[in-house]
Steps between C-alpha positions, in 0.01 A plus 500: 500500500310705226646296234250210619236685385631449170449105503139558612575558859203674690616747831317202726729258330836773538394548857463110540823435412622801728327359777658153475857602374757551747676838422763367416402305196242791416846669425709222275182504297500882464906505426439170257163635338600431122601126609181491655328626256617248234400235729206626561403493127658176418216350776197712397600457138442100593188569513395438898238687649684507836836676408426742760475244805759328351755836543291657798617133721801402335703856426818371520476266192481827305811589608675224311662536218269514183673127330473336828116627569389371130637220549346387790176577339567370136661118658103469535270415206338829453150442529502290780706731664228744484223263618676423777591855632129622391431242753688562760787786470691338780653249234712785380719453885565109363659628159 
């Protein structure tokens, strides 16, 4: 999971999402780590502060493919879009 660190991901955060992840999906993000690193950046690139809780809780919607994730994301005027998951991340499990 080292290339977390790369999107600002702290070793707390890493071993958060270790902690929380079965082993399973802890390996289909490892195998899939350039798809989840696009998606990654399309979501921080949005501009939300809580990118992190966002892929720490909800792994598996990194694991889509990179025109289905955007555009569950970009169906939503931007900025609100960001309020809202600044608010609560847990919006991101209703896109």
């Amino acid at each position: 999971m080292k290339f977390l660190e790369k999107y600002g991901f702290t070793k707390e955060d890493i071993d958060e999402f270790i902690d929380n992840t079965p082993k399973k999906m802890q390996e289909a993000i490892e195998q899939n780590s350039e798809l989840v690193e696009v998606n990654l950046k399309y979501v921080k690139d949005l501009g939300t502060s809580v990118y992190k809780e966002i892929f720490i809780n909800y792994p598996d919607m990194f694991l889509l493919d990179a025109s289905v994730f955007e555009k569950m994301f970009s169906q939503y005027e931007t900025d609100e879009l960001v309020e809202s998951l600044n608010n609560n991340f847990k919006v991101a499990e209703y896109l």
